[in-house]
C-alpha positions in Angstrom: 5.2 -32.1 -77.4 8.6 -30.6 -77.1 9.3 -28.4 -79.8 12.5 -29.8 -81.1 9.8 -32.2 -83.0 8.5 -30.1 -85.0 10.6 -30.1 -87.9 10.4 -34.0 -87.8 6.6 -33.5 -87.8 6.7 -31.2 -90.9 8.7 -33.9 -92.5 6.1 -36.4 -91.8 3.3 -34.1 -92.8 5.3 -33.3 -96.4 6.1 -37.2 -96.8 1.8 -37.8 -96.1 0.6 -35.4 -99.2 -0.8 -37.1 -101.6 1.1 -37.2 -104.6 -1.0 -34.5 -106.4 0.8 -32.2 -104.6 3.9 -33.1 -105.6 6.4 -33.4 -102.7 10.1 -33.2 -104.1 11.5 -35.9 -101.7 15.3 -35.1 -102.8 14.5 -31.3 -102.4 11.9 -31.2 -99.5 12.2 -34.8 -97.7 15.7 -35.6 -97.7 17.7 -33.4 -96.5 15.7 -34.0 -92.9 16.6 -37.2 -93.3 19.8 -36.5 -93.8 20.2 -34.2 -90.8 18.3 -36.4 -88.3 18.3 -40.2 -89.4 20.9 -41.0 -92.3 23.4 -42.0 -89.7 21.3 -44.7 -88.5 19.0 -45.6 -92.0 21.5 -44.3 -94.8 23.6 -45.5 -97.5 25.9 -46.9 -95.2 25.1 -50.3 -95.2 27.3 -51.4 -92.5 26.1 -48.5 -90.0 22.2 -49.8 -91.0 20.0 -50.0 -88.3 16.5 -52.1 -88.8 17.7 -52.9 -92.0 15.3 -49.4 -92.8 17.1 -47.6 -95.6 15.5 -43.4 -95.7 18.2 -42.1 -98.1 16.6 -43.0 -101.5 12.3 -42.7 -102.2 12.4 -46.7 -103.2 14.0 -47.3 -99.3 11.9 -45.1 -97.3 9.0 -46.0 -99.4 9.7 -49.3 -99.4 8.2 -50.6 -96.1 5.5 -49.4 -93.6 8.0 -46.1 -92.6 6.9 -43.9 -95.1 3.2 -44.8 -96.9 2.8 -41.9 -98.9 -0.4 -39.8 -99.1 -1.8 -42.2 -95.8 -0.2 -40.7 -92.6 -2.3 -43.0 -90.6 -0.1 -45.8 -92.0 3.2 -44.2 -91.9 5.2 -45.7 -89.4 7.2 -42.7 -89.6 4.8 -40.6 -87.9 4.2 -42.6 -84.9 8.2 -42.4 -84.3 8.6 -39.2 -84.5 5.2 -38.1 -82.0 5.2 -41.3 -79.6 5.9 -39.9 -76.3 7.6 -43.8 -75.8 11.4 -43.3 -75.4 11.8 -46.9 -76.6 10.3 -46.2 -80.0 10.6 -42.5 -80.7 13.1 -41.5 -83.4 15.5 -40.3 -83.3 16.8 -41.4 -79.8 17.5 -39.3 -77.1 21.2 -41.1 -77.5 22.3 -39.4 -80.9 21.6 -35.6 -79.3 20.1 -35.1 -82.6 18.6 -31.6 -81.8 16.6 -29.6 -84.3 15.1 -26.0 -84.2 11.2 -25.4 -83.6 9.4 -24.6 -87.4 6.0 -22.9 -87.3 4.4 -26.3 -89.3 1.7 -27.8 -87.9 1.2 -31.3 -86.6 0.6 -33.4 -89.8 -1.7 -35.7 -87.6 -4.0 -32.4 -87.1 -3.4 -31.4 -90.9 -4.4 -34.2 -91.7 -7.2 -34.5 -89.9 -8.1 -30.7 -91.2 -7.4 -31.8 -94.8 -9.9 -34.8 -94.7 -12.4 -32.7 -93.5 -12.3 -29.8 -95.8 
């Protein structure tokens, strides 16, 4: 997996813990979707794409995108690991480029987590 993923992984992986552990989405979520999907799913209604709205915790809760505390439901996820170029978020086309973080792959912390 190229490593300009990562951060979108650690997003998914903080958006999958349950609520116990008490995510901050304004502090911790949002501003990775603000860097990497707001143009496309923000409060800009007219710019909207799959009528998916990530800039508030009802919108990206709202639908199958972000499930929290089940990452095998997150829709989220998929997009952000499929090796699909049609599905994978974001899309090659907006050059959105991040920087490599040392967070692991949520699918594997997840799969850690449930075993512990």
């Amino acid at each position: 997996m190229p490593a300009k993923h990562l951060p979108f992984l650690a997003l998914a992986l903080a958006l999958a813990i349950p609520l116990q552990a008490r995510v901050d989405f304004n502090r911790e979520v949002r501003p990775l979707l603000a860097k990497h999907c707001f143009a496309c799913h923000g409060p800009d209604k007219e710019a909207r794409k799959a009528k998916l709205r990530l800039d508030t915790f009802e919108g990206a809760t709202g639908s199958s995108a972000i499930v929290p505390g089940h990452i095998d439901k997150s829709d989220l996820v998929y997009r952000i690991e499929t090796d699909d170029k049609d599905d994978r978020m974001p899309p090659s086309s907006t050059n959105s480029e991040s920087t490599p973080t040392n967070s692991p792959s949520p699918t594997k912390a997840s799969t850690n987590a449930s075993s512990a």
